[in-house]
N, CA and C atoms as a LAMMPS dump frame, in Angstrom:
ITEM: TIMESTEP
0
ITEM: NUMBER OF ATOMS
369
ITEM: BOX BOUNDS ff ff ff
-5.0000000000000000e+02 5.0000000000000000e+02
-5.0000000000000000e+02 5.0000000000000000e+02
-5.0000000000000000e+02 5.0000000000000000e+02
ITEM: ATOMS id mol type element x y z
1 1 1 N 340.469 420.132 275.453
2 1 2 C 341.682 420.74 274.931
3 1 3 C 341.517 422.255 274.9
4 2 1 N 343.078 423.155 274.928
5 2 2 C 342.395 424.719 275.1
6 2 3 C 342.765 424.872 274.047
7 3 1 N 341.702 425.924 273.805
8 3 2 C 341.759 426.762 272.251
9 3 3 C 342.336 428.141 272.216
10 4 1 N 341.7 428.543 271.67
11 4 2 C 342.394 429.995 271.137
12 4 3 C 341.263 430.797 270.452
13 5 1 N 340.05 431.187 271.349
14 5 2 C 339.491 432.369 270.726
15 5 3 C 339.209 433.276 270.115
16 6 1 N 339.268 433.417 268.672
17 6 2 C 339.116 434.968 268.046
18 6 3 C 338.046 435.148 267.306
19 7 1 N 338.254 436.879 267.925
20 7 2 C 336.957 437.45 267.304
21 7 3 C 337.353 438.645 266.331
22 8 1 N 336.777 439.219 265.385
23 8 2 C 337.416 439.548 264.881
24 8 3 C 335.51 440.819 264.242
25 9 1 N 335.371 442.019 265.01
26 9 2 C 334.502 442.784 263.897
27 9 3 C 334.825 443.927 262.786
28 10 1 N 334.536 443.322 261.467
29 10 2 C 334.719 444.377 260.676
30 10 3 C 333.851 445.929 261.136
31 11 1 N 335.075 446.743 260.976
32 11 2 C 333.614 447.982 261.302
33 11 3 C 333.251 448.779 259.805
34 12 1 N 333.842 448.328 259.076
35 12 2 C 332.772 448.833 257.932
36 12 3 C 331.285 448.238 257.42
37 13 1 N 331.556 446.556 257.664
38 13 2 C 330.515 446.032 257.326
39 13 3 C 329.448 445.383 258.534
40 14 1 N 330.179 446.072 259.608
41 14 2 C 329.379 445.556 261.051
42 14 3 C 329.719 443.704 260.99
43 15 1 N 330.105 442.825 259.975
44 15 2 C 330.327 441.333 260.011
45 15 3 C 331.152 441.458 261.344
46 16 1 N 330.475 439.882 262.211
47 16 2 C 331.491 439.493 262.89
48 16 3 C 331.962 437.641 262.482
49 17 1 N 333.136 438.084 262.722
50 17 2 C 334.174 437.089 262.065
51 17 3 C 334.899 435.929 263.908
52 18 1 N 334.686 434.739 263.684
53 18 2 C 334.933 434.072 264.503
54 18 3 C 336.123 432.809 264.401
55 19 1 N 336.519 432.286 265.337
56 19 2 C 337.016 430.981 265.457
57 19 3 C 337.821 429.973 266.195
58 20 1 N 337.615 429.105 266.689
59 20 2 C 338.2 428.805 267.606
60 20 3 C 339.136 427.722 267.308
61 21 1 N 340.316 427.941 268.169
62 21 2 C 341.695 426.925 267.485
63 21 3 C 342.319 426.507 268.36
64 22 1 N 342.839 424.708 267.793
65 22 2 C 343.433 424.611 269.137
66 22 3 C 345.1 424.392 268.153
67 23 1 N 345.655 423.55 269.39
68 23 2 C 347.428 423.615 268.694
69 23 3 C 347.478 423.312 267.438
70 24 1 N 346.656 422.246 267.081
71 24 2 C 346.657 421.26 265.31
72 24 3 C 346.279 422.864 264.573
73 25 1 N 345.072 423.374 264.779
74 25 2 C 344.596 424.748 263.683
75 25 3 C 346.031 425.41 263.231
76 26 1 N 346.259 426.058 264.909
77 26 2 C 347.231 426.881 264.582
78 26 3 C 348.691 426.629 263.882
79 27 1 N 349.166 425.473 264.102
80 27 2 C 349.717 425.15 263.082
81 27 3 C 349.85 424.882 262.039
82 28 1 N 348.358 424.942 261.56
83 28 2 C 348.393 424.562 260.233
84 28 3 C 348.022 426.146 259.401
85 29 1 N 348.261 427.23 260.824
86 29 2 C 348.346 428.656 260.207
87 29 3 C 349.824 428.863 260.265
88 30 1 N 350.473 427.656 260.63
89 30 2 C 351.834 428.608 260.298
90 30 3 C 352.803 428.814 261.877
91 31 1 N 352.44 428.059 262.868
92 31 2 C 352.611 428.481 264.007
93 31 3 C 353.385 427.057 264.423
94 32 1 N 354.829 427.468 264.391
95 32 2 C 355.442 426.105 265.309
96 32 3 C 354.775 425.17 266.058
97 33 1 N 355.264 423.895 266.765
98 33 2 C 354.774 423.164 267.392
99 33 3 C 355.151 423.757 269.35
100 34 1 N 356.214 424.365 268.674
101 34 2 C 356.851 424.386 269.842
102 34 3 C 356.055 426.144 270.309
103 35 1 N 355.769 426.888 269.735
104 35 2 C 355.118 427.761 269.752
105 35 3 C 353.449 427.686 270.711
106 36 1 N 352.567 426.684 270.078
107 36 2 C 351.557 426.186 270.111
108 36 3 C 351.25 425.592 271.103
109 37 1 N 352.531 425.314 272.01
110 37 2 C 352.429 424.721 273.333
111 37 3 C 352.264 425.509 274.408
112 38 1 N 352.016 426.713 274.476
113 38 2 C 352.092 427.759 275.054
114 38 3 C 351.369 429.035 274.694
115 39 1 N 349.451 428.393 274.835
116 39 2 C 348.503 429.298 273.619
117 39 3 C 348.196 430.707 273.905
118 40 1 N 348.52 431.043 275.735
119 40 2 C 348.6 432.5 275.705
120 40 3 C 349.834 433.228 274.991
121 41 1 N 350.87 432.764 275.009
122 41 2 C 351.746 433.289 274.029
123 41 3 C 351.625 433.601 272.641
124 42 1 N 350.837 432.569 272.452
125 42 2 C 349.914 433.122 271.031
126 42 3 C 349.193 434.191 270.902
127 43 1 N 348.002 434.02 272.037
128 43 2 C 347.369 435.113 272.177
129 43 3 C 347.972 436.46 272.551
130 44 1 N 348.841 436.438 273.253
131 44 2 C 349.823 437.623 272.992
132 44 3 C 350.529 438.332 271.738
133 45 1 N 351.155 437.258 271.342
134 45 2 C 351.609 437.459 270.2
135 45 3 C 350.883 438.117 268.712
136 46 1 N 349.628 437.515 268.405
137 46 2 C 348.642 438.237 267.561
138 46 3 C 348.115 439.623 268.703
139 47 1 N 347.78 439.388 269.713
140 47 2 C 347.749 441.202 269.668
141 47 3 C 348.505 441.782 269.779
142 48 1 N 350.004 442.05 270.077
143 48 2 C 351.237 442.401 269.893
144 48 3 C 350.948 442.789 267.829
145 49 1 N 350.813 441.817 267.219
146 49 2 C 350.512 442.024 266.077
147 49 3 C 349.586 443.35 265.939
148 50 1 N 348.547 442.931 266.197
149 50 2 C 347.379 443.937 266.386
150 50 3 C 347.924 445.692 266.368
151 51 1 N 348.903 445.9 267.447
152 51 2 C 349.352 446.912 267.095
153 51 3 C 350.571 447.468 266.367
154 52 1 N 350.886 446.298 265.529
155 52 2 C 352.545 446.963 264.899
156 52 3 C 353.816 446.502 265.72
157 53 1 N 353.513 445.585 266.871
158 53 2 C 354.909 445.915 268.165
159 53 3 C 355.84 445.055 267.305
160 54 1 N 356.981 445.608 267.395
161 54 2 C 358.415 445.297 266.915
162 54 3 C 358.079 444.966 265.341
163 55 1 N 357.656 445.248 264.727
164 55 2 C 357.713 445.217 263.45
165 55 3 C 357.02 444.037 262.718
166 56 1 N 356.212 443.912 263.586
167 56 2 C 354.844 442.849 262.789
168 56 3 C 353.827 443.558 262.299
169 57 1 N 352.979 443.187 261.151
170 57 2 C 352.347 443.353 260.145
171 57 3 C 351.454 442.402 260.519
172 58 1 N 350.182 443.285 260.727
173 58 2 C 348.749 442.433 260.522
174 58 3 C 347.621 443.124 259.879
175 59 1 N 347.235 442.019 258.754
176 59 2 C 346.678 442.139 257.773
177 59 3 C 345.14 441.514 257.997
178 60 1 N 343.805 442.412 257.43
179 60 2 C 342.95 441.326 257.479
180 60 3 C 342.087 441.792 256.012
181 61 1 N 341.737 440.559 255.59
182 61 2 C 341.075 440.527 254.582
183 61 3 C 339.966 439.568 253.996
184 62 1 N 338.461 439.891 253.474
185 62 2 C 337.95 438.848 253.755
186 62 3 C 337.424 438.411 251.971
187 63 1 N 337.51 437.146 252.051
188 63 2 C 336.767 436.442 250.765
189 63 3 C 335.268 435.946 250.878
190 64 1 N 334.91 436.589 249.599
191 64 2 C 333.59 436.691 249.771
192 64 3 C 333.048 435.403 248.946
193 65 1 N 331.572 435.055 249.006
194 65 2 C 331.16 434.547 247.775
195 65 3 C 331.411 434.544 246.712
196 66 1 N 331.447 435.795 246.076
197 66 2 C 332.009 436.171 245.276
198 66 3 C 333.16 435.677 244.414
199 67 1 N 333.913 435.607 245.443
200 67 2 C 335.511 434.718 244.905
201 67 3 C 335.119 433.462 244.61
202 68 1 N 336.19 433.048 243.389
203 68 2 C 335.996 431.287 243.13
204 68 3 C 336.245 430.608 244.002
205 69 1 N 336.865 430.592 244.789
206 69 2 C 337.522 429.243 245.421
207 69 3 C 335.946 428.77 246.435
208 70 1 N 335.208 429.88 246.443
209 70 2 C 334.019 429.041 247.683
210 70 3 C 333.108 429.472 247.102
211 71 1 N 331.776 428.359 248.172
212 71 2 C 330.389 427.865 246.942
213 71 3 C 329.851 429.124 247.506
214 72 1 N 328.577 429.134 246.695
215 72 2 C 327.74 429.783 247.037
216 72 3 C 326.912 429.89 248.177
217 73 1 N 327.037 428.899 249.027
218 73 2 C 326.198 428.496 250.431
219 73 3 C 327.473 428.336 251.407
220 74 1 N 328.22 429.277 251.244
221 74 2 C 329.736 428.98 252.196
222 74 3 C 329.447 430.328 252.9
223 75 1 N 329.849 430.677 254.185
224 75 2 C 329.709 431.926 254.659
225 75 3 C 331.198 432.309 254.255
226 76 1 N 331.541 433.936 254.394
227 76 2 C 332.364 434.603 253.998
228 76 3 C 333.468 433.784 255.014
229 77 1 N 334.991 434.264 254.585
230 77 2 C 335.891 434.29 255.277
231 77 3 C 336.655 435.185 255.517
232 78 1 N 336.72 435.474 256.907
233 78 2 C 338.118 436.856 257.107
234 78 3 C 338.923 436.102 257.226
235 79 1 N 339.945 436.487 257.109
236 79 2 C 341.843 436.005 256.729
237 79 3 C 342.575 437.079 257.755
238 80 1 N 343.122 436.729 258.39
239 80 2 C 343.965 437.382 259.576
240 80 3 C 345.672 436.755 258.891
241 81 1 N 346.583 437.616 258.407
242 81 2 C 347.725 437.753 257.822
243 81 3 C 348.337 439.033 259.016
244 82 1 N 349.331 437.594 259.878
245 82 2 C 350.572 438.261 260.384
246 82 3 C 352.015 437.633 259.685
247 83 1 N 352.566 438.638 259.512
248 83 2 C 353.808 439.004 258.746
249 83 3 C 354.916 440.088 259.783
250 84 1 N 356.226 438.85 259.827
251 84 2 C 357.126 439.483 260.748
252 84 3 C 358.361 439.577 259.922
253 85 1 N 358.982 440.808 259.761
254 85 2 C 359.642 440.989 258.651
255 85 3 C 361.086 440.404 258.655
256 86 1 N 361.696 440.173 257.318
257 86 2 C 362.948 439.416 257.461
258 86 3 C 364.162 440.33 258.012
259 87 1 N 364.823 440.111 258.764
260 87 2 C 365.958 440.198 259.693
261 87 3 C 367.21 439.837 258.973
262 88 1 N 368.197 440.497 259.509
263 88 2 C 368.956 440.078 259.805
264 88 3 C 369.564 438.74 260.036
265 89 1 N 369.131 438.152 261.251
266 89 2 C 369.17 437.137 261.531
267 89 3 C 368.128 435.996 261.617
268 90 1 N 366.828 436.593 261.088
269 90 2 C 365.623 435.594 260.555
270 90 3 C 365.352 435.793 259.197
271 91 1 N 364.712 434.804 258.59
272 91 2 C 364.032 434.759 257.616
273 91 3 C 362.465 435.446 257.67
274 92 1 N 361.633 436.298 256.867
275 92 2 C 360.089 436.356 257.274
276 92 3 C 359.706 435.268 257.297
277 93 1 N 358.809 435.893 258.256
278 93 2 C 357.629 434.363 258.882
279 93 3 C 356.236 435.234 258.67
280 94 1 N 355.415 434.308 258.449
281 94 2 C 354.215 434.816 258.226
282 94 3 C 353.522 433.777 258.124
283 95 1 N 351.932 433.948 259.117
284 95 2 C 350.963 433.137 259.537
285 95 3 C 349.699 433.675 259.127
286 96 1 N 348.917 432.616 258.815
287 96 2 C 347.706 432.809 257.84
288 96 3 C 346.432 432.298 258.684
289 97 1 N 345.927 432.931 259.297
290 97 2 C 344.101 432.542 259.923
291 97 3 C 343.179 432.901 259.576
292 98 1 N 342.497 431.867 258.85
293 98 2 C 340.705 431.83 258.993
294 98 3 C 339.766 432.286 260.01
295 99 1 N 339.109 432.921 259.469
296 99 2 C 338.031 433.038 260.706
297 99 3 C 336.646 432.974 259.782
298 100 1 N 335.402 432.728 260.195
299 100 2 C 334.212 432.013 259.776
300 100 3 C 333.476 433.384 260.406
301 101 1 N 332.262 433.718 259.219
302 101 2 C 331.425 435.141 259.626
303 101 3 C 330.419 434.327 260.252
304 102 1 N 329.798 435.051 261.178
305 102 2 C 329.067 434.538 262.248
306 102 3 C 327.557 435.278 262.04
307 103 1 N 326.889 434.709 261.294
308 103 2 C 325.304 435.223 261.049
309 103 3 C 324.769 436.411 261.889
310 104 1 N 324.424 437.158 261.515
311 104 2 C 323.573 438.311 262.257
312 104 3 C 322.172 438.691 262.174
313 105 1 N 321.341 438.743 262.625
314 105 2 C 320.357 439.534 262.159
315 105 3 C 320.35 441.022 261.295
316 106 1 N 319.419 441.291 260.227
317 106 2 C 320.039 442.825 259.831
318 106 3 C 319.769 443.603 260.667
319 107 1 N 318.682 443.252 261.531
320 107 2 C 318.575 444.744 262.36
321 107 3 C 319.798 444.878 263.685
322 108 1 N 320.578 443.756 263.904
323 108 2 C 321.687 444.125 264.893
324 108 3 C 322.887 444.952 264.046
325 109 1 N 322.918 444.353 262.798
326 109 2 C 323.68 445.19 261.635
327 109 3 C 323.516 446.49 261.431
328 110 1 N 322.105 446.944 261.117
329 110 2 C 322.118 447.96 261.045
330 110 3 C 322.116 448.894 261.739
331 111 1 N 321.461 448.37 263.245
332 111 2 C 321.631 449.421 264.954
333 111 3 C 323.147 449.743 264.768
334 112 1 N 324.241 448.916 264.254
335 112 2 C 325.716 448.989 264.947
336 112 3 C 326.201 450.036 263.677
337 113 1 N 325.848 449.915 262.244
338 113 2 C 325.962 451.41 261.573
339 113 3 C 325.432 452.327 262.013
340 114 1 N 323.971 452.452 262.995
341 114 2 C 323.401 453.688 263.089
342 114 3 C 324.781 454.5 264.257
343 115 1 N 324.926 453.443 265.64
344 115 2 C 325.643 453.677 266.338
345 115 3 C 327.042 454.344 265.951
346 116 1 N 327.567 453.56 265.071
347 116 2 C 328.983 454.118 264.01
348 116 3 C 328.737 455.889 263.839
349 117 1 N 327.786 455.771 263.382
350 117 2 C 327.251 457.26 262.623
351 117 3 C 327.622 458.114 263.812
352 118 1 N 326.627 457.553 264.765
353 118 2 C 326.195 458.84 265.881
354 118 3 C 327.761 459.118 266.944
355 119 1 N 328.397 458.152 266.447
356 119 2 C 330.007 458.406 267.367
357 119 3 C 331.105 459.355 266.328
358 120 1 N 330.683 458.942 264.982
359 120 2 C 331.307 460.064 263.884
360 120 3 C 331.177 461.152 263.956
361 121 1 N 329.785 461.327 264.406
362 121 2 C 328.706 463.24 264.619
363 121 3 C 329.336 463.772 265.918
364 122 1 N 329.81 462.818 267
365 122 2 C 329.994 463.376 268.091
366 122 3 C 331.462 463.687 268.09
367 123 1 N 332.562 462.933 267.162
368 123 2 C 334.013 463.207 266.881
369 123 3 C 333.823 464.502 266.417
């Protein structure tokens, strides 16, 4: 079955955030059936998000350990929140994705802050 790829790196915390989805996931983020049948359109559609096009809103935010709702042996979750604003002639719609942090070593973590740095010095 085809999925739907995303990757997702925080660049403050160097985390990378993953997940793969097929039609059932994405609908259960919020994504028609009839939508879902057609997964590059998806994939279009969230990066269309990605930059603002026509007045979509994408949000990401991640829950940590920290938060109640997950155990202590749960890896973090980023939350990918697209929000398409109400119209005229639509109601808002807005779709909600998980994505699962994907273990790192610290020293790939910390090479990718050093790297951060040395592209800041050169701006």
């Amino acid at each position: 079955q085809n999925k739907v790829e995303l990757h997702l790196l925080d660049s403050t915390t160097q985390y990378i955030y993953h997940n793969s989805l097929t039609s059932d996931d994405l609908q259960e983020c919020g994504f028609s059936n009839k939508q879902t049948q057609n997964l590059q359109k998806v994939i279009t559609f969230i990066e269309s998000a990605k930059t603002g096009h026509q007045g979509l809103q994408f949000q990401i935010s991640v829950k940590t350990n920290d938060d109640e709702e997950t155990s202590d042996d749960s890896p973090n979750i980023g939350i990918i929140t697209i929000t398409q604003q109400e119209t005229e002639f639509m109601d808002e719609l807005s779709y909600t994705i998980k994505l699962k942090q994907t273990p790192r070593k610290d020293i790939d973590v910390f090479n990718d802050h050093i790297n951060a740095l040395k592209q800041e010095i050169v701006e």
